[in-house]
BASE-751974 format. One record per atom (N, C-alpha, C): residue in three letters; y, z, x; residue number from 1; atom name. Coordinates in Angstrom, 3 decimals. Atoms other than C-alpha are relative to their C-alpha. Example, Ala and Ser with C-alpha at 12.3 -4.5 7.8 and 13.67 -1.06 7.14 Angstrom:
residues 2
<pt><res>ALA</res><yy>-1.190</yy><zz>0.000</zz><xx>0.890</xx><n>1</n><atom>N</atom></pt>
<pt><res>ALA</res><yy>-4.500</yy><zz>7.800</zz><xx>12.300</xx><n>1</n><atom>CA</atom></pt>
<pt><res>ALA</res><yy>1.200</yy><zz>0.000</zz><xx>0.900</xx><n>1</n><atom>C</atom></pt>
<pt><res>SER</res><yy>-1.190</yy><zz>-0.060</zz><xx>-0.820</xx><n>2</n><atom>N</atom></pt>
<pt><res>SER</res><yy>-1.060</yy><zz>7.140</zz><xx>13.670</xx><n>2</n><atom>CA</atom></pt>
<pt><res>SER</res><yy>1.090</yy><zz>0.730</zz><xx>-0.770</xx><n>2</n><atom>C</atom></pt>
***
This chain:
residues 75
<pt><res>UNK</res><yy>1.391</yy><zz>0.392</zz><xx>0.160</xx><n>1</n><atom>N</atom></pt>
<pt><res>UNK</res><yy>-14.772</yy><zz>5.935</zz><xx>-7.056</xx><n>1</n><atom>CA</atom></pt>
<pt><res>UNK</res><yy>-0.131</yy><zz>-1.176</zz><xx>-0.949</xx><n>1</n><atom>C</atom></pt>
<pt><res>UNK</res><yy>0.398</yy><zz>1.260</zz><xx>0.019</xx><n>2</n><atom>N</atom></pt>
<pt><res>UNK</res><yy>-14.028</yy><zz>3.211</zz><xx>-9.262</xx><n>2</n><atom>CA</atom></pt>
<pt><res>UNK</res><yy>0.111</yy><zz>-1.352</zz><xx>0.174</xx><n>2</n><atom>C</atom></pt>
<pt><res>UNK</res><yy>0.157</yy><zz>1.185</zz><xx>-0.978</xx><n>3</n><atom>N</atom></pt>
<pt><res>UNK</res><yy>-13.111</yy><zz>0.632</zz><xx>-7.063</xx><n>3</n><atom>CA</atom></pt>
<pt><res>UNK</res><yy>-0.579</yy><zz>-0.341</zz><xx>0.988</xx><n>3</n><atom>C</atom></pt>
<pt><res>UNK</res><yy>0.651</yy><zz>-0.113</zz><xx>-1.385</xx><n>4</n><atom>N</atom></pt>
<pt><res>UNK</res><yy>-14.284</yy><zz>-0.983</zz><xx>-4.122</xx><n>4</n><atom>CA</atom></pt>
<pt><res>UNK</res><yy>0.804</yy><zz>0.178</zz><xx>0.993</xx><n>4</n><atom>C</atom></pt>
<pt><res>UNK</res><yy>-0.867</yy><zz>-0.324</zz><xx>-1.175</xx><n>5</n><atom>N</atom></pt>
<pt><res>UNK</res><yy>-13.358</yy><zz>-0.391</zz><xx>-0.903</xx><n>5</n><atom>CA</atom></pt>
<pt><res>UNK</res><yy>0.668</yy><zz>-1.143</zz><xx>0.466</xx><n>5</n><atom>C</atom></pt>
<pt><res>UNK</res><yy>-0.567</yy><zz>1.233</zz><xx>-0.294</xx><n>6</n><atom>N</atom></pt>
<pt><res>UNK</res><yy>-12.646</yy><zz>-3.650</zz><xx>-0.245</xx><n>6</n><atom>CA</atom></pt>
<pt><res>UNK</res><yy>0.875</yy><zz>-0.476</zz><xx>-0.783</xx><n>6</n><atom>C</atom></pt>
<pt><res>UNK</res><yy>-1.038</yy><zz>0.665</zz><xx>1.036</xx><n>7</n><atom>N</atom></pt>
<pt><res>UNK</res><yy>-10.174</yy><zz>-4.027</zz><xx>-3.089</xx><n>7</n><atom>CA</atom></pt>
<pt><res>UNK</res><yy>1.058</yy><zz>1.103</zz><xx>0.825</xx><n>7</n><atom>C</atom></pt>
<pt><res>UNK</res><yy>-1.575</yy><zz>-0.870</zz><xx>-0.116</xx><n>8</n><atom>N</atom></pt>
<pt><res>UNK</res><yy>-8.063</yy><zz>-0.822</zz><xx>-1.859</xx><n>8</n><atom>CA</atom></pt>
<pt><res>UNK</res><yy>0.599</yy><zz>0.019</zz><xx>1.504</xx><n>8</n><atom>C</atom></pt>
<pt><res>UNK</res><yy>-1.088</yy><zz>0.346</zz><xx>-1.371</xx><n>9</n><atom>N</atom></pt>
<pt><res>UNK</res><yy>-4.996</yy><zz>-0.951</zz><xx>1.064</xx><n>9</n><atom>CA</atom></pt>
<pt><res>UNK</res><yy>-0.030</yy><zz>1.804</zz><xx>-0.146</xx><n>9</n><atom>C</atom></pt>
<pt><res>UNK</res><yy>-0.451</yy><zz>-1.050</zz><xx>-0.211</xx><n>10</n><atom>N</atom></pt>
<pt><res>UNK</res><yy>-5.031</yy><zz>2.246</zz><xx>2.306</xx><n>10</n><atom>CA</atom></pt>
<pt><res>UNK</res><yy>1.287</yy><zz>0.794</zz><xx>1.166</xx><n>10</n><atom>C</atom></pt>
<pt><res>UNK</res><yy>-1.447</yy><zz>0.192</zz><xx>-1.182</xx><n>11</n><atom>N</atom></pt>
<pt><res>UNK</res><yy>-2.068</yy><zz>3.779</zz><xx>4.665</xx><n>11</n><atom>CA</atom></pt>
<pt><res>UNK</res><yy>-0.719</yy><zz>0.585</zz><xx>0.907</xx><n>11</n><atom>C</atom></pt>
<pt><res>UNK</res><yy>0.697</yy><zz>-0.089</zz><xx>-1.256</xx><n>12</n><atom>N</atom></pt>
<pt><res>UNK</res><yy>-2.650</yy><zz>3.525</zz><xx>8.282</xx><n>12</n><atom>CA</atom></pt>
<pt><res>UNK</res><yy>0.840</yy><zz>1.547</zz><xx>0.623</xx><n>12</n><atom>C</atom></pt>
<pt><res>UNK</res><yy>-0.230</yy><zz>-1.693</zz><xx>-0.854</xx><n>13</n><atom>N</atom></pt>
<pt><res>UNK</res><yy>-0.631</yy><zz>6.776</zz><xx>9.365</xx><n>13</n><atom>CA</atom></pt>
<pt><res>UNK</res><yy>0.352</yy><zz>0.958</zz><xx>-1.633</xx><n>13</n><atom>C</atom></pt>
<pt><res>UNK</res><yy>-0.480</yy><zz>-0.489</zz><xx>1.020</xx><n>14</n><atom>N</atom></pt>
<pt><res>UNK</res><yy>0.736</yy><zz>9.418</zz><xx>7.551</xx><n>14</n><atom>CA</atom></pt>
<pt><res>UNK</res><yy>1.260</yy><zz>0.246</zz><xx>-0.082</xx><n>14</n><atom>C</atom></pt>
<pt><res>UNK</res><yy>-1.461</yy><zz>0.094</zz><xx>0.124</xx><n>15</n><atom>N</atom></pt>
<pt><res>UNK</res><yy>4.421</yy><zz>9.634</zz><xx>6.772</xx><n>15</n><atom>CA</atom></pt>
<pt><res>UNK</res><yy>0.232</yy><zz>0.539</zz><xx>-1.436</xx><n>15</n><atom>C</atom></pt>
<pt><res>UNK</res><yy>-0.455</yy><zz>0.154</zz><xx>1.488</xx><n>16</n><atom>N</atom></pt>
<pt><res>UNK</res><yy>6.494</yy><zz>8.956</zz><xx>3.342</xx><n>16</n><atom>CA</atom></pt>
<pt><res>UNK</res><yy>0.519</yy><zz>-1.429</zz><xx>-0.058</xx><n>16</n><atom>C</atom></pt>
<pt><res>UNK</res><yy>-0.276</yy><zz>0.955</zz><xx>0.777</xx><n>17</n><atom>N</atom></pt>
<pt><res>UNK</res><yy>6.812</yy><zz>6.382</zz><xx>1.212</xx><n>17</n><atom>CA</atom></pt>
<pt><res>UNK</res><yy>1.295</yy><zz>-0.645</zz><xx>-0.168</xx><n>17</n><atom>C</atom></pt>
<pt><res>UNK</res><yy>-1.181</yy><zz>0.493</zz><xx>0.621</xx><n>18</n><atom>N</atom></pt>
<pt><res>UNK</res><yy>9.970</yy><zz>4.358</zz><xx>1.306</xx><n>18</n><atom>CA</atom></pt>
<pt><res>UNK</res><yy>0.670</yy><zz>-0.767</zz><xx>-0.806</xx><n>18</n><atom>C</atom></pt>
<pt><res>UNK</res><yy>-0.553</yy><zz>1.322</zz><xx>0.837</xx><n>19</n><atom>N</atom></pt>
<pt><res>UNK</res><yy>9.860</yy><zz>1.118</zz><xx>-0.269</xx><n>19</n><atom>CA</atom></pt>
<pt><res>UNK</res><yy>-1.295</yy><zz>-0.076</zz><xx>-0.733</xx><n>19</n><atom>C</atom></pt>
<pt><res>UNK</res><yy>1.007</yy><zz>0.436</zz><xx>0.190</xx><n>20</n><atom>N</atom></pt>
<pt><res>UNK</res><yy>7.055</yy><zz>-0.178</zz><xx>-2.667</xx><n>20</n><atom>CA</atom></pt>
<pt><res>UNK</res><yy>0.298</yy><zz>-1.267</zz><xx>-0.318</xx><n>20</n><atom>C</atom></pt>
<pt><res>UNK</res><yy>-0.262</yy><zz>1.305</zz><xx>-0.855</xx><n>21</n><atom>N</atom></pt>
<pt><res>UNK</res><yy>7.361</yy><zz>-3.761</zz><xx>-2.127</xx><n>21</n><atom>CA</atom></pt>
<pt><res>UNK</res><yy>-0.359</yy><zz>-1.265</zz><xx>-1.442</xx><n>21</n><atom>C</atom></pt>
<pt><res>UNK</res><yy>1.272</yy><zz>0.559</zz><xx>0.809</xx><n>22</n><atom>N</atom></pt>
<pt><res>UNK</res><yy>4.911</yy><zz>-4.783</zz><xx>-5.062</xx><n>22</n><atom>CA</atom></pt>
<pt><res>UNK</res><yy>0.424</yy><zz>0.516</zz><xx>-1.126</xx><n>22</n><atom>C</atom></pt>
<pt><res>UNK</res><yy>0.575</yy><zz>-0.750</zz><xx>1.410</xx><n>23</n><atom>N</atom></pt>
<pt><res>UNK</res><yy>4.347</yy><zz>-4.402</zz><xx>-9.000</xx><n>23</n><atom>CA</atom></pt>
<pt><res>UNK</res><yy>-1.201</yy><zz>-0.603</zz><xx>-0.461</xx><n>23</n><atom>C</atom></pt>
<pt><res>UNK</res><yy>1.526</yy><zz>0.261</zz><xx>0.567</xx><n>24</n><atom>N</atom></pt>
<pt><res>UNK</res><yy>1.113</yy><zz>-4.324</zz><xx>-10.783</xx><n>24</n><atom>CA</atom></pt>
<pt><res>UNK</res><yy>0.132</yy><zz>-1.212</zz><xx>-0.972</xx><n>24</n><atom>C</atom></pt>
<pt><res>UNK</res><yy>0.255</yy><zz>1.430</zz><xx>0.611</xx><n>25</n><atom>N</atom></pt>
<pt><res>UNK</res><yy>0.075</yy><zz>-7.710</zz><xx>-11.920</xx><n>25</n><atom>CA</atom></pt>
<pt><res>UNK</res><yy>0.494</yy><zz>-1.572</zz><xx>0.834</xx><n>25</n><atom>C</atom></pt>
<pt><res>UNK</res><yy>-1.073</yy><zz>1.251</zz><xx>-1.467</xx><n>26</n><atom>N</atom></pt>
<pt><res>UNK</res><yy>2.051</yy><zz>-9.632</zz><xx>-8.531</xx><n>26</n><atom>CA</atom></pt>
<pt><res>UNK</res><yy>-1.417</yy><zz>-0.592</zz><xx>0.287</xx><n>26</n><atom>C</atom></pt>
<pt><res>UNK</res><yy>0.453</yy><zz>0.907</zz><xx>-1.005</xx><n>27</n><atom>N</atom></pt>
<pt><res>UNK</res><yy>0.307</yy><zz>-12.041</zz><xx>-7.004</xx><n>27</n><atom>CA</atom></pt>
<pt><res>UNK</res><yy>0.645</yy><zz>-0.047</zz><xx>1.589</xx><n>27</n><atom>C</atom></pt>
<pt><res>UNK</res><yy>0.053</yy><zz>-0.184</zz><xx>-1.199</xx><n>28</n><atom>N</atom></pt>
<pt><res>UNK</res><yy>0.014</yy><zz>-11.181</zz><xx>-3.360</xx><n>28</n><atom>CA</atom></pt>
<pt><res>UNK</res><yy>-0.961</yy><zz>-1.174</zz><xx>1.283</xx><n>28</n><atom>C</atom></pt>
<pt><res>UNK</res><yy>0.664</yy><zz>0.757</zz><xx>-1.051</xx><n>29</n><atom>N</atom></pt>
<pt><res>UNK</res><yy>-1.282</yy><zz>-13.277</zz><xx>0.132</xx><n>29</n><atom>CA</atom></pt>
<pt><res>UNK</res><yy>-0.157</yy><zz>0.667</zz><xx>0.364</xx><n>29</n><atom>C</atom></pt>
<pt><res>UNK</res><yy>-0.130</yy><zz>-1.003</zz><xx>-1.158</xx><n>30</n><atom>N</atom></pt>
<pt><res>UNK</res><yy>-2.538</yy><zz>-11.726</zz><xx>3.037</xx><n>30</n><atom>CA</atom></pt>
<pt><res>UNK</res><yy>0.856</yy><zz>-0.056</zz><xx>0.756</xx><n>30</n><atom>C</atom></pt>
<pt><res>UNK</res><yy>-1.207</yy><zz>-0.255</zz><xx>-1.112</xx><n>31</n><atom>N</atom></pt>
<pt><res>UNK</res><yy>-0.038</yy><zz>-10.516</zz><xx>5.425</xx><n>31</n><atom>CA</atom></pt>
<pt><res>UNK</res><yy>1.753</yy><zz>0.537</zz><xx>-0.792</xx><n>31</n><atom>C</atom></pt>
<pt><res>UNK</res><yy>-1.824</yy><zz>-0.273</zz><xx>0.325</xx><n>32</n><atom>N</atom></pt>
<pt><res>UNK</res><yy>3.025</yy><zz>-10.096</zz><xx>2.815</xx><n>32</n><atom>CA</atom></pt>
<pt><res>UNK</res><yy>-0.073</yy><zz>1.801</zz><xx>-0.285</xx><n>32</n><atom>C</atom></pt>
<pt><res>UNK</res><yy>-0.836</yy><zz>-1.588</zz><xx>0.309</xx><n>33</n><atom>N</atom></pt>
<pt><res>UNK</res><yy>4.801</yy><zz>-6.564</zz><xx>2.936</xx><n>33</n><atom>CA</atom></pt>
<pt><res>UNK</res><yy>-0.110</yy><zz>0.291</zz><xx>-1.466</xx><n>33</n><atom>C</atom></pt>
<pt><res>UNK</res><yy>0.491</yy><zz>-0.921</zz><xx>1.187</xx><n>34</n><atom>N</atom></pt>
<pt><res>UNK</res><yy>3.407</yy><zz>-4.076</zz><xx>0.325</xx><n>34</n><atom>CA</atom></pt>
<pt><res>UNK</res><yy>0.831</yy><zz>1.550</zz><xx>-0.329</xx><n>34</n><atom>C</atom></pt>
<pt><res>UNK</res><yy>-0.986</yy><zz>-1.528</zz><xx>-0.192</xx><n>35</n><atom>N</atom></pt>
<pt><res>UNK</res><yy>4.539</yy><zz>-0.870</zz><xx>1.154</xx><n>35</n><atom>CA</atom></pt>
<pt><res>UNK</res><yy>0.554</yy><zz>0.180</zz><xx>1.675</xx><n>35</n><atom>C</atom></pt>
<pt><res>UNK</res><yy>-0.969</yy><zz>-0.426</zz><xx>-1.108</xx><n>36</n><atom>N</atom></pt>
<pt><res>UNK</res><yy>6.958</yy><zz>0.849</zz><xx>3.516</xx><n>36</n><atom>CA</atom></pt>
<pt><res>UNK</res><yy>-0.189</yy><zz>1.600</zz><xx>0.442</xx><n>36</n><atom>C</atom></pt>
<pt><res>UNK</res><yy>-0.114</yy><zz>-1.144</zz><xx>-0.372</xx><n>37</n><atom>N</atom></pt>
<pt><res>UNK</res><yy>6.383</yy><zz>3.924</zz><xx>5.179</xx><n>37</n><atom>CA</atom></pt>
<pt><res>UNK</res><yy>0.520</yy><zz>0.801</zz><xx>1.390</xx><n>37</n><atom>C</atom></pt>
<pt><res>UNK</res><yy>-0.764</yy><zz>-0.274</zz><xx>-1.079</xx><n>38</n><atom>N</atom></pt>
<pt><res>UNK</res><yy>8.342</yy><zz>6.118</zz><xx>7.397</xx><n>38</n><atom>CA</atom></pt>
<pt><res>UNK</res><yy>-0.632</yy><zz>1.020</zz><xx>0.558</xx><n>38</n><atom>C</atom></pt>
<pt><res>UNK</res><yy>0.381</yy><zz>-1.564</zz><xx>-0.601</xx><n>39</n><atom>N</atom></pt>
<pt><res>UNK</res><yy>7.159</yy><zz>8.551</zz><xx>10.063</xx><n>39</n><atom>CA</atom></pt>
<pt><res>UNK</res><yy>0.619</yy><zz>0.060</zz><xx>1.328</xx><n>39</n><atom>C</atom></pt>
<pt><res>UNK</res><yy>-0.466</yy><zz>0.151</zz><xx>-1.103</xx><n>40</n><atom>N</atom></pt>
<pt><res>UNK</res><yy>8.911</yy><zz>9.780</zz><xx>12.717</xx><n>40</n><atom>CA</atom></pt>
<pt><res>UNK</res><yy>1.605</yy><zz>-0.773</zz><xx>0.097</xx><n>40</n><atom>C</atom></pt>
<pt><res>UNK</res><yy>-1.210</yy><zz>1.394</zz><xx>-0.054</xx><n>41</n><atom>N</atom></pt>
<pt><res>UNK</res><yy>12.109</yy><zz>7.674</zz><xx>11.925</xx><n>41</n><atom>CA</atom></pt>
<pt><res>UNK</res><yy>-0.300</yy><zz>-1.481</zz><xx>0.290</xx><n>41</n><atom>C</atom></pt>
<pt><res>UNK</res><yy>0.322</yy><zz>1.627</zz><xx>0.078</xx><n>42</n><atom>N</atom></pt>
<pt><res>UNK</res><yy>9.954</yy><zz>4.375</zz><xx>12.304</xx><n>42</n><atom>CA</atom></pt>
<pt><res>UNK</res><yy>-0.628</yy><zz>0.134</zz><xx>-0.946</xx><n>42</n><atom>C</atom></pt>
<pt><res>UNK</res><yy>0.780</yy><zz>0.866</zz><xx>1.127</xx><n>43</n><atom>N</atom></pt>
<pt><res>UNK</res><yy>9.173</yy><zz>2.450</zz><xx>9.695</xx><n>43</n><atom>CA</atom></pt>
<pt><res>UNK</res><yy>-0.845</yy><zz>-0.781</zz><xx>0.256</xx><n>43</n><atom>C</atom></pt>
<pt><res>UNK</res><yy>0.962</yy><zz>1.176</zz><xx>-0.012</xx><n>44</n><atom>N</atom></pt>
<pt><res>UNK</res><yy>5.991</yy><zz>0.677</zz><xx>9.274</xx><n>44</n><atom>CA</atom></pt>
<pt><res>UNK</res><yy>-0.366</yy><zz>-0.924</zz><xx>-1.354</xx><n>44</n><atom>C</atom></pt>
<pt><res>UNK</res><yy>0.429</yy><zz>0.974</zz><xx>1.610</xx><n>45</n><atom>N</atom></pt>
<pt><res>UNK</res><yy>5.301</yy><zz>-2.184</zz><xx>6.718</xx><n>45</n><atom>CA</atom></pt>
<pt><res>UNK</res><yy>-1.352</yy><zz>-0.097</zz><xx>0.207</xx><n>45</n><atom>C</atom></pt>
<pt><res>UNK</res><yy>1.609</yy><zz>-0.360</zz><xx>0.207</xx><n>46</n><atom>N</atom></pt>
<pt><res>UNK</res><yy>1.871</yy><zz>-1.811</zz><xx>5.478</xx><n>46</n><atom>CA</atom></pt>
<pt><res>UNK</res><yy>0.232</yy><zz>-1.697</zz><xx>-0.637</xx><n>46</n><atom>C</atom></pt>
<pt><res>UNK</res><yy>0.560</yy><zz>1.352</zz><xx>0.834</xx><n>47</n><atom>N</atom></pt>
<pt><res>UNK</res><yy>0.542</yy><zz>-5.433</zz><xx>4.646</xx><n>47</n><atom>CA</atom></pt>
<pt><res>UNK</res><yy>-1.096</yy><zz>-0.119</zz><xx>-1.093</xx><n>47</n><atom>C</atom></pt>
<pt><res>UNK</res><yy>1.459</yy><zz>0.079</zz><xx>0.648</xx><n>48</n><atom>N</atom></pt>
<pt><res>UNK</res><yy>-2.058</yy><zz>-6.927</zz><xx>2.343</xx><n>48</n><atom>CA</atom></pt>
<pt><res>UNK</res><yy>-0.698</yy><zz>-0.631</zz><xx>0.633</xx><n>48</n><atom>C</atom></pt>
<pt><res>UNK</res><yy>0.753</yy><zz>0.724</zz><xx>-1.088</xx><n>49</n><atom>N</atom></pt>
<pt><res>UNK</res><yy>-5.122</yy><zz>-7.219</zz><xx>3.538</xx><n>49</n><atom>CA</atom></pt>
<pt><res>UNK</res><yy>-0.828</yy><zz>-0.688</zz><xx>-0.556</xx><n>49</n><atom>C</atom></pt>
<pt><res>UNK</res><yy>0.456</yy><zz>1.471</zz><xx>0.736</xx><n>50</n><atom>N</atom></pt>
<pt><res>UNK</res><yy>-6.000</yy><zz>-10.122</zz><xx>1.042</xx><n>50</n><atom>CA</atom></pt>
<pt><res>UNK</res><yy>0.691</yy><zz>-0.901</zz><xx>-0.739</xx><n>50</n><atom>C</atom></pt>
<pt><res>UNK</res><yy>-0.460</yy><zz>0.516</zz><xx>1.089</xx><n>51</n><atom>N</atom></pt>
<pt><res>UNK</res><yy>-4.809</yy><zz>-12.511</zz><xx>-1.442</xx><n>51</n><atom>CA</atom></pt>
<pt><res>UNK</res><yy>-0.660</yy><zz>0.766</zz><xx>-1.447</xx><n>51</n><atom>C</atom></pt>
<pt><res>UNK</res><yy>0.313</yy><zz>-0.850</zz><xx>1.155</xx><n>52</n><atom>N</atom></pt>
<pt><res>UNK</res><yy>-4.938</yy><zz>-11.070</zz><xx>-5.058</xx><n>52</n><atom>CA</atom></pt>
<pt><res>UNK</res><yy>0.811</yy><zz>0.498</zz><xx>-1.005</xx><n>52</n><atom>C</atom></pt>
<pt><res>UNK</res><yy>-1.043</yy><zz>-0.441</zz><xx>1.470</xx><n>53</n><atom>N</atom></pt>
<pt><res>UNK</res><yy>-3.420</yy><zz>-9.753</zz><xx>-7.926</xx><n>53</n><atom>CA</atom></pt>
<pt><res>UNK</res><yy>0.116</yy><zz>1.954</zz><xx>0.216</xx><n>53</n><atom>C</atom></pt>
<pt><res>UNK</res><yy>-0.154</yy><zz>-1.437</zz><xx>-0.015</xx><n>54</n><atom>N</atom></pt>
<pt><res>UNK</res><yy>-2.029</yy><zz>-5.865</zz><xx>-7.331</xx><n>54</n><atom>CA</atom></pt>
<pt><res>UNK</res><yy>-0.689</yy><zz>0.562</zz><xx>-1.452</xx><n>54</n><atom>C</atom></pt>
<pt><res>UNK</res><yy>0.610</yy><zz>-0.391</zz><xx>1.301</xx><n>55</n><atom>N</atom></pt>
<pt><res>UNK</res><yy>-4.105</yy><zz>-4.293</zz><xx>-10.058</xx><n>55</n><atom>CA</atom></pt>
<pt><res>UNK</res><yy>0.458</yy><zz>2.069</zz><xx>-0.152</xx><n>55</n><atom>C</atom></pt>
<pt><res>UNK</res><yy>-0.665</yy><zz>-0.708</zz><xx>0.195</xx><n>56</n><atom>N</atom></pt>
<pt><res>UNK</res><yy>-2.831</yy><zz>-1.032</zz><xx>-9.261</xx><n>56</n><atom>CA</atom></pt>
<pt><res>UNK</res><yy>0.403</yy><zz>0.824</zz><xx>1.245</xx><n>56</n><atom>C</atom></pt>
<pt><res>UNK</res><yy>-1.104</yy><zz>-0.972</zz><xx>-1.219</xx><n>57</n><atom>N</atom></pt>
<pt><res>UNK</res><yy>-0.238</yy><zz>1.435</zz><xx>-7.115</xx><n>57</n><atom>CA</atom></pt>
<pt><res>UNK</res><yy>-0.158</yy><zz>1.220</zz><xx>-0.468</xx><n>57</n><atom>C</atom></pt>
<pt><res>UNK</res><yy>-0.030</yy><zz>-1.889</zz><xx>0.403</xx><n>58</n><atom>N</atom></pt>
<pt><res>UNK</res><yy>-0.737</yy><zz>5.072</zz><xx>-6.578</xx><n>58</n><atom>CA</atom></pt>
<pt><res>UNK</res><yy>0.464</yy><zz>0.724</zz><xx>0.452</xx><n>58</n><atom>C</atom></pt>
<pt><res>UNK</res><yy>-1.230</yy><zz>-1.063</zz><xx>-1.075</xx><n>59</n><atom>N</atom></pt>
<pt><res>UNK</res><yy>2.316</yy><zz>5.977</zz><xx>-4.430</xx><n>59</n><atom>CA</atom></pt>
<pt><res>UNK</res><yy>1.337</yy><zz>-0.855</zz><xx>-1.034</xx><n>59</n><atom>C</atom></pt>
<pt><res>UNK</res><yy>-1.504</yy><zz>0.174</zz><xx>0.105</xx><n>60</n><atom>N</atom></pt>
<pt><res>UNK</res><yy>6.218</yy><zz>5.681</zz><xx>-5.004</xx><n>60</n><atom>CA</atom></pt>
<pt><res>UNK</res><yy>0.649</yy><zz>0.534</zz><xx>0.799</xx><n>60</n><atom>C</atom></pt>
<pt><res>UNK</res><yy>-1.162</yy><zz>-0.471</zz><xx>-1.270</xx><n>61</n><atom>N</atom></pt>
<pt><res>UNK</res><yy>9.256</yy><zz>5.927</zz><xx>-2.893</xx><n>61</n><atom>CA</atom></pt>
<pt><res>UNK</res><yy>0.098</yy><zz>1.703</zz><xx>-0.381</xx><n>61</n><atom>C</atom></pt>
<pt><res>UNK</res><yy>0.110</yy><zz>-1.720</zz><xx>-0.213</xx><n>62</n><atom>N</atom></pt>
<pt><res>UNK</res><yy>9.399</yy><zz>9.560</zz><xx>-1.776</xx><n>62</n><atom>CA</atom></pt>
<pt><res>UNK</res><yy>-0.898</yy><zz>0.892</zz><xx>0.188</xx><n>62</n><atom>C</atom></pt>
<pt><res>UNK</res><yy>1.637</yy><zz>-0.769</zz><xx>0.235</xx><n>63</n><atom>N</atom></pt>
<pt><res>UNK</res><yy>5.736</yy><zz>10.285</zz><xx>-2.171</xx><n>63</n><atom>CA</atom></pt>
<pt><res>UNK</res><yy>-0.577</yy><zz>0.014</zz><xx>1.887</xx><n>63</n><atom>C</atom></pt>
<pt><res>UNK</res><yy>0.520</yy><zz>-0.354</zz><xx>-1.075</xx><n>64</n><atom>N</atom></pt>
<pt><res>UNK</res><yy>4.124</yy><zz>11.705</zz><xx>1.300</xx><n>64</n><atom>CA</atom></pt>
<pt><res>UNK</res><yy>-1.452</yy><zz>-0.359</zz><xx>-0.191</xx><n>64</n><atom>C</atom></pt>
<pt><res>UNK</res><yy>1.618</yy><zz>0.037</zz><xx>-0.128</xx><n>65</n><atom>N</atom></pt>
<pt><res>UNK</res><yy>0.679</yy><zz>10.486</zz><xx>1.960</xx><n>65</n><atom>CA</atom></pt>
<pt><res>UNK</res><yy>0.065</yy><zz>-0.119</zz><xx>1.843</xx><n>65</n><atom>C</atom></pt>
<pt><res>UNK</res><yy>0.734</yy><zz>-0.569</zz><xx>-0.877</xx><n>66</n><atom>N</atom></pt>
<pt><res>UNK</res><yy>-1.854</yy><zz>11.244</zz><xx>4.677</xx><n>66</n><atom>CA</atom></pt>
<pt><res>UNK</res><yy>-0.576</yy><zz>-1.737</zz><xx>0.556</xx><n>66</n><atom>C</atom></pt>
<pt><res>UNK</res><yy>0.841</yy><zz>1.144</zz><xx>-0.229</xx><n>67</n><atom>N</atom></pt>
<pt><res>UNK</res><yy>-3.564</yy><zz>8.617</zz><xx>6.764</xx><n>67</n><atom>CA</atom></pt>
<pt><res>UNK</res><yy>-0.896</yy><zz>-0.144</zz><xx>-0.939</xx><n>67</n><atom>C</atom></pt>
<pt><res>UNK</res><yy>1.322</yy><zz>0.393</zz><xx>0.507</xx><n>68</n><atom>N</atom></pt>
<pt><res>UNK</res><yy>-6.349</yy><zz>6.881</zz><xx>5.178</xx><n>68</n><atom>CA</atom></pt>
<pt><res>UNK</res><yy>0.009</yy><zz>0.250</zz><xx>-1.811</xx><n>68</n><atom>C</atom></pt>
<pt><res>UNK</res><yy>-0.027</yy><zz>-0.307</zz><xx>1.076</xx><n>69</n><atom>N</atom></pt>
<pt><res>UNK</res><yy>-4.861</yy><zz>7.719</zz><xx>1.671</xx><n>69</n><atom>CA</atom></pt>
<pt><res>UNK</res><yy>0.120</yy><zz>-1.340</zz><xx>-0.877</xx><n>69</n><atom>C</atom></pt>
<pt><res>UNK</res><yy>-0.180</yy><zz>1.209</zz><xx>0.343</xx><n>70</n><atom>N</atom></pt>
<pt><res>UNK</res><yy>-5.375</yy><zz>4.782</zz><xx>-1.021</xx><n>70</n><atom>CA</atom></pt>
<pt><res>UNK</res><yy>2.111</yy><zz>-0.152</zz><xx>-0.414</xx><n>70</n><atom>C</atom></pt>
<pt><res>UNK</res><yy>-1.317</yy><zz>-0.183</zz><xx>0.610</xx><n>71</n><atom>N</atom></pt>
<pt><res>UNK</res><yy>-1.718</yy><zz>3.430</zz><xx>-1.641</xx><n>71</n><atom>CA</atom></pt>
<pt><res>UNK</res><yy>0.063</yy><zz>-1.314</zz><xx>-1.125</xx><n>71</n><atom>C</atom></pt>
<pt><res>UNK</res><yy>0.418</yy><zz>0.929</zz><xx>1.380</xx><n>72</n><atom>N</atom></pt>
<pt><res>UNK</res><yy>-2.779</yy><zz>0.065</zz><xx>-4.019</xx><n>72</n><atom>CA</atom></pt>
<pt><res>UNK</res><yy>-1.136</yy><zz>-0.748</zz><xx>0.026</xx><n>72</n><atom>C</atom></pt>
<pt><res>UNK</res><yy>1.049</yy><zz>0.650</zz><xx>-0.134</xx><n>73</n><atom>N</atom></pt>
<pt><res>UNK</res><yy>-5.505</yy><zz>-1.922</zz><xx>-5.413</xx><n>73</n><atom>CA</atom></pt>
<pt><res>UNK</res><yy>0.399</yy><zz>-1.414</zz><xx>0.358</xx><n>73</n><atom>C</atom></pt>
<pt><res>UNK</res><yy>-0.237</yy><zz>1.513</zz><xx>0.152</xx><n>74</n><atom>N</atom></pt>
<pt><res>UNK</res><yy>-5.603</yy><zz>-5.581</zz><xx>-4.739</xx><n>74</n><atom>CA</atom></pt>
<pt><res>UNK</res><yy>-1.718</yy><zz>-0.798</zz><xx>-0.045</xx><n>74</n><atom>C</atom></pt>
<pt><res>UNK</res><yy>0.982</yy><zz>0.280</zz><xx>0.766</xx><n>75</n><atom>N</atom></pt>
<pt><res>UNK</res><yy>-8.159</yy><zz>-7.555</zz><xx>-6.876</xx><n>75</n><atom>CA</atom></pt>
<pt><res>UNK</res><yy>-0.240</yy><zz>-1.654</zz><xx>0.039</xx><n>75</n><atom>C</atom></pt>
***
């Protein structure tokens, strides 16, 4: 609740966490590889879906999230 929605990347399926791609304070574009998540034995690279400064990450490798779960801010 206190960000916007438009600042947070949330993950498009649900899986686990393999790679996090990013650290807080990066300077990011749109389109570069953020996070990595595996489901199923495919991997999907989650992009950003702006330019921005990662302001913060709320997964790590190993961590299971759900669709639609936030996985970082970008500011």
């Amino acid at each position: 609740a206190g960000s916007e929605a438009g600042d947070d990347k949330a993950s498009p399926l649900a899986g686990v966490v393999v790679a996090v791609d990013v650290s807080v304070g990066q300077q990011v574009s749109a389109g570069d590889i953020v996070v990595v998540i595996e489901a199923m034995k495919m991997k999907t690279k989650v992009t950003a879906h702006k330019a921005g400064a990662v302001t913060n990450i709320a997964v790590k490798p190993g961590d299971g999230v759900a669709a639609g779960q936030i996985l970082l801010t970008i500011c």
